[in-house]
C-alpha positions in Angstrom: -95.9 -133.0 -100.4 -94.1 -133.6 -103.2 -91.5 -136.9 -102.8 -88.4 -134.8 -103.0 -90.1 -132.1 -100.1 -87.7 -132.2 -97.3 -89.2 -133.8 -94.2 -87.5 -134.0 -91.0 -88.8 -136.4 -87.8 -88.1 -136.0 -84.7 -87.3 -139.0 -82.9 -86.5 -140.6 -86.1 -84.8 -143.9 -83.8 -87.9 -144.7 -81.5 -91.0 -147.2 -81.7 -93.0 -144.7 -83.8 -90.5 -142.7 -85.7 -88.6 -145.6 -87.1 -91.9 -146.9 -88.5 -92.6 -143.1 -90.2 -89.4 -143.0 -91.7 -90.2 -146.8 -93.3 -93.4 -145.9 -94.7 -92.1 -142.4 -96.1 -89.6 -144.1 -97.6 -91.8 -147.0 -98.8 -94.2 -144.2 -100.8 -91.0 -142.7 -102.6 -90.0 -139.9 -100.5 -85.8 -139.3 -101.1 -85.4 -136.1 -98.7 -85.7 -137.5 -94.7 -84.1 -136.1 -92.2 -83.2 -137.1 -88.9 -80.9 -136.4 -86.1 -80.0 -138.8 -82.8 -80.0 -137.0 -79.5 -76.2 -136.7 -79.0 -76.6 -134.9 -82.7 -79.2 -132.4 -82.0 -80.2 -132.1 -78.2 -84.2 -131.2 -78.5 -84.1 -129.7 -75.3 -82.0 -126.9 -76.3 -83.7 -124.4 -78.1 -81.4 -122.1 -79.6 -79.9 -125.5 -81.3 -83.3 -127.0 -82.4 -84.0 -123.4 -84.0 -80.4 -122.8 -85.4 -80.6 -126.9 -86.7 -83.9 -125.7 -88.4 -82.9 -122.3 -89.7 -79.8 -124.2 -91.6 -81.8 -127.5 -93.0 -85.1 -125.5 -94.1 -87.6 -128.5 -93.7 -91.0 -128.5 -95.6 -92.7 -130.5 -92.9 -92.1 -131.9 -89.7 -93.1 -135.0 -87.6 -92.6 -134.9 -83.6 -92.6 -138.2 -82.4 -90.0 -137.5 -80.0 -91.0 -137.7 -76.2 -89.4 -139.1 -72.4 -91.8 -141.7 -72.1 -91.8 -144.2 -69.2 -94.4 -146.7 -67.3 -96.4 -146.0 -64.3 -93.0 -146.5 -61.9 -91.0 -144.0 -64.2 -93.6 -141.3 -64.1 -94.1 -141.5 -60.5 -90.4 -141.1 -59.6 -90.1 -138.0 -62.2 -93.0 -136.4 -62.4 -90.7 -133.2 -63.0 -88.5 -134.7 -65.7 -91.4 -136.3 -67.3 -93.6 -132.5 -67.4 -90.2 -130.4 -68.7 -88.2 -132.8 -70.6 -91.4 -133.1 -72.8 -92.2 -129.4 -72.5 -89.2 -128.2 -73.2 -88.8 -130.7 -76.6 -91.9 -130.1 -78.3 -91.9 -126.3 -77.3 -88.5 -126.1 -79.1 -89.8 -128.0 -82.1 -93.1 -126.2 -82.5 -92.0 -122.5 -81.4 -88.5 -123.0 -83.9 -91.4 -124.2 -86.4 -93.3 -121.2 -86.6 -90.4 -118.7 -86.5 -88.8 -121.0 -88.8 -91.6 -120.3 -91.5 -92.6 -124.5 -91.4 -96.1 -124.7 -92.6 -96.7 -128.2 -91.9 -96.0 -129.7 -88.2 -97.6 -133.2 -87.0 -97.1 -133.2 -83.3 -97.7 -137.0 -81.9 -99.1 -137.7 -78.4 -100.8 -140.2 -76.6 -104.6 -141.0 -75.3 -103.4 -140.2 -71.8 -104.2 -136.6 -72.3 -108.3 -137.3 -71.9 -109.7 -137.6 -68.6 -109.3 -140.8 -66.1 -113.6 -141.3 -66.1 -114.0 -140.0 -69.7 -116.9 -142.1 -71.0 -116.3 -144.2 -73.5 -115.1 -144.4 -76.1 -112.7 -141.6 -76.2 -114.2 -138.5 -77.9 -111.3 -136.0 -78.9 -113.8 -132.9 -77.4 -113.5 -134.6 -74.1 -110.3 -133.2 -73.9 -109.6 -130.5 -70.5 -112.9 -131.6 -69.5 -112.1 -133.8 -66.2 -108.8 -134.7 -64.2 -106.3 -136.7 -65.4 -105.0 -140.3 -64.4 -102.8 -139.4 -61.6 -100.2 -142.0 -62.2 -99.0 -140.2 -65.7 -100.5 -136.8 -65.4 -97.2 -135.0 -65.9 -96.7 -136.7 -69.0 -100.3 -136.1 -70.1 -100.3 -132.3 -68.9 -97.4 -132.3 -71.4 -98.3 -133.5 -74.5 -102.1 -131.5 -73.7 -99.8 -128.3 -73.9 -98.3 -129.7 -77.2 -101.7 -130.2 -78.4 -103.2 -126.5 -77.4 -99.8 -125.2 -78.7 -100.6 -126.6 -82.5 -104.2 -125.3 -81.8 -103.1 -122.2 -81.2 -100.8 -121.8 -83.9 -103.9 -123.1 -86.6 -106.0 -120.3 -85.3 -103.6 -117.3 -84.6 -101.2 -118.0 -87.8 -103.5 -120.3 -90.3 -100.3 -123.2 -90.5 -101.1 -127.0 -90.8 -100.7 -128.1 -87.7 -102.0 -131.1 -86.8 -102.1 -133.2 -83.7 -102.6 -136.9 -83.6 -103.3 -139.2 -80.4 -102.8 -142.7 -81.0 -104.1 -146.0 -79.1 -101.7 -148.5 -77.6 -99.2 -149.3 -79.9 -97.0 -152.1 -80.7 -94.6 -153.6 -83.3 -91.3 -153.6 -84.0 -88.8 -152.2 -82.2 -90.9 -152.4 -79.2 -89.9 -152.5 -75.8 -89.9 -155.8 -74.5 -88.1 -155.5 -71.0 -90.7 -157.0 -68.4 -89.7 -154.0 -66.0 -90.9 -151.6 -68.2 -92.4 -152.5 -71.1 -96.5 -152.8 -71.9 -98.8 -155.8 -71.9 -98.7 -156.7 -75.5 -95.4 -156.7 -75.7 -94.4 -158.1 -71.8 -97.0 -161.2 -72.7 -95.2 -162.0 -76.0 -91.8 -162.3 -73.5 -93.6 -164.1 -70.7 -95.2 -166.6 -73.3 -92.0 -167.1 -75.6 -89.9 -167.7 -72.3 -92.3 -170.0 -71.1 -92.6 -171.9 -73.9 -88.7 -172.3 -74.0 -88.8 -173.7 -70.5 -90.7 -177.0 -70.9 -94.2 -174.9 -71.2 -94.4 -173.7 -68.3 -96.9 -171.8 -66.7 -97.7 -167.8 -67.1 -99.1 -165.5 -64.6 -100.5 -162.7 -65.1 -102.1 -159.9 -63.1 -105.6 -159.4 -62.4 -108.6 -161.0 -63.4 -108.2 -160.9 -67.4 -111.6 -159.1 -68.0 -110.4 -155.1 -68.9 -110.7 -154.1 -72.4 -107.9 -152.7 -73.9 -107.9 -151.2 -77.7 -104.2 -152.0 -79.4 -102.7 -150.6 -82.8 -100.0 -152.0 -85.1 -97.4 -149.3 -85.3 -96.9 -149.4 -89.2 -100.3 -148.7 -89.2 -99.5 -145.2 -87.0 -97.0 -144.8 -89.4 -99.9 -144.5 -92.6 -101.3 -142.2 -90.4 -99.0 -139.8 -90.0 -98.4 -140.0 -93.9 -101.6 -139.8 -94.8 -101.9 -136.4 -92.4 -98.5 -135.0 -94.4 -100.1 -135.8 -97.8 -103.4 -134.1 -96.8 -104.5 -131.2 -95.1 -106.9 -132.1 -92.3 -110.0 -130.0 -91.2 -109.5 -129.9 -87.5 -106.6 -129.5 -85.2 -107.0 -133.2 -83.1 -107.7 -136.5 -84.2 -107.9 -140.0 -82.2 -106.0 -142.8 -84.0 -106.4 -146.4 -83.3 -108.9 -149.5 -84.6 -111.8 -148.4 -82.7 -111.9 -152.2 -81.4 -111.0 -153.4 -78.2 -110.5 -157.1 -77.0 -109.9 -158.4 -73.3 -106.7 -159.3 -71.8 -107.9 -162.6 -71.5 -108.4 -162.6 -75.2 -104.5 -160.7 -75.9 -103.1 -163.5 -73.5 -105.1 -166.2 -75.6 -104.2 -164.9 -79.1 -100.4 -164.1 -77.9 -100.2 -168.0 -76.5 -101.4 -169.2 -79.8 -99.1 -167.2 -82.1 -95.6 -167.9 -79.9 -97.0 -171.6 -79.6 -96.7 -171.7 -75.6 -98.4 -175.2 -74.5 -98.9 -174.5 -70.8 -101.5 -172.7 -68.6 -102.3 -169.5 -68.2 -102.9 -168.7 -64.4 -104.8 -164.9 -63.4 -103.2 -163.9 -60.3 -106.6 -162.0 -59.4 -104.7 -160.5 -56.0 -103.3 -157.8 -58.6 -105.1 -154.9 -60.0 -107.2 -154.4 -62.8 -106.6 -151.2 -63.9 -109.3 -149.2 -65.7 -111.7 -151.8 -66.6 -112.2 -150.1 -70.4 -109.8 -147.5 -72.5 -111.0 -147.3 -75.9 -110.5 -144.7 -78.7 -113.2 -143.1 -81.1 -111.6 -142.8 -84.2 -114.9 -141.6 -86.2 -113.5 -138.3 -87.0 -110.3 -140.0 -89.3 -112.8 -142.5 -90.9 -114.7 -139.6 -92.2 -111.6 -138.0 -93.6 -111.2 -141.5 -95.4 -108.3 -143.2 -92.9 -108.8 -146.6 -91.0 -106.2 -149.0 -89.6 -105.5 -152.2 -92.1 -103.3 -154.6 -89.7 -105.7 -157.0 -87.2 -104.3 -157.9 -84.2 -103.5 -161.6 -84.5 -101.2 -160.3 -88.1 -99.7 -157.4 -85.8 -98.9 -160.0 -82.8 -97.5 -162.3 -85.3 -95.1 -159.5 -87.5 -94.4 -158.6 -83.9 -93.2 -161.7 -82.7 -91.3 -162.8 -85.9 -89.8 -159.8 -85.2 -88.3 -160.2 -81.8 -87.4 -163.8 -82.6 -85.1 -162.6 -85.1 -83.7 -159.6 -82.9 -83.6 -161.9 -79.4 -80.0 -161.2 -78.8 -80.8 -157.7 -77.9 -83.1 -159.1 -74.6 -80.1 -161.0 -72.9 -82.1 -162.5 -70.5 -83.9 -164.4 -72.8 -83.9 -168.5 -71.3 -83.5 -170.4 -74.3 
């Protein structure tokens, strides 16, 4: 990639795509393009392929997605399957007939089986059933995946999928309806604190391992896959570390400053006790994550402190 190459990312607003379009920019690149939803409706692919036949990108980076919790996916499972179907089968079919010779299609860890040992091999993949709670989702973003596969084999193009861990940072979703733990916790602890210390519950017993990745440090990913070409077609991205939630709900407490207690509501589930990534294959191509988790809880926190007007329920 040269710094002038034109490079155009898909979902350029969200979580993920904001932090690619910060670190491309950070490394020099002049030529980014992006479009917001009511611009360019991914959906629709006579516009996605007529958007790409006028701008003529060198590369492209699909970090756009319908993404949801557990409640979302179970109320639209159908909306949660096609929605994502129908925008990464846009982006990756208008791709190809486009003539785009690099494409890095993003996804989630979702897409291995519910009792996959651990930790998460990318060759498990299609090997068991799926979590039923976000299976439509999953079943998705695996057709993504086998899509770019397909298109390595059949056509010889750089396409490249990548599967990260949890992730968090800024611009993170931080609504306690919907949002994840890391970022829930940091809420629930900051609020707390702002009302005289008070307690925090929080589900289940505290003992399930959970693996967690700064999203800046998705972002180097996803650059350093643009910048190279990589030898396989999948690749597992996270810090191949996990930490209880006992530990997250310690390490969060400490970094917000929250004096109180922290009470386990053990009546609530668990979840699955351990979801861990192997991320052996990127270390060998010469990647690793650089952001530990207390650093990435504090960036994250600064970060919502200084942008706590947008969560209006905020007790201060």
């Amino acid at each position: 990639m040269e710094k002038n190459s034109k490079i155009y990312i898909a979902g350029h607003r969200g979580m993920v795509g904001s932090a690619v379009w910060r670190a491309l920019e950070k490394k020099g690149y002049t030529n980014l393009i992006g479009r917001t939803s009511k611009e360019l409706d991914l959906k629709n692919q006579e516009a996605v392929f007529q958007f790409l036949q006028e701008e003529k990108p060198d590369a492209i980076i699909d970090a756009a997605a319908r993404v949801g919790g557990i409640l979302a996916n179970n109320d639209f499972p159908y909306q949660f399957i096609m929605e994502n179907m129908q925008i990464q089968n846009s982006l990756i079919d208008g791709s190809l007939k486009s003539g785009i010779d690099k494409f890095i299609f993003l996804g989630s860890s979702c897409i291995y089986p519910k009792f996959a040992p651990q930790p998460l091999k990318e060759e498990y993949l299609l090997t068991d059933s799926l979590e039923p709670t976000n299976e439509w989702y999953a079943i998705a973003k695996i057709t993504g995946v086998k899509a770019c596969e397909a298109i390595r084999k059949q056509f010889g193009k750089d396409y490249v999928s990548l599967m990260p861990t949890n992730l968090y940072g800024y611009f993170d979703n931080f609504d306690l309806k919907t949002s994840h733990v890391l970022p829930a916790m940091i809420r629930k602890f900051h609020e707390a604190k702002a009302n005289n210390n008070a307690d925090v519950v929080l589900w289940g017993s505290g003992t399930p391992m959970r693996e967690f990745l700064f999203v800046d440090d998705m972002a180097e990913a996803v650059v350093y896959a643009l910048e190279n070409q990589l030898p396989e077609h999948l690749y597992n991205v996270g810090s191949g570390t996990d930490i209880t939630i006992i530990e997250l709900a310690e390490t969060i407490q400490k970094v917000t400053g929250h004096q109180g207690t922290i009470v386990w509501d053990s009546e609530k589930p668990d979840g699955t006790p351990r979801k861990l990534m192997d991320v052996s294959k990127m270390k060998a191509i010469g990647w690793k994550y650089s952001t530990d988790l207390q650093e990435g809880i504090e960036k994250t926190y600064d970060w919502f402190l200084e942008h706590i007007d947008r969560f209006k329920e905020v007790k201060m």
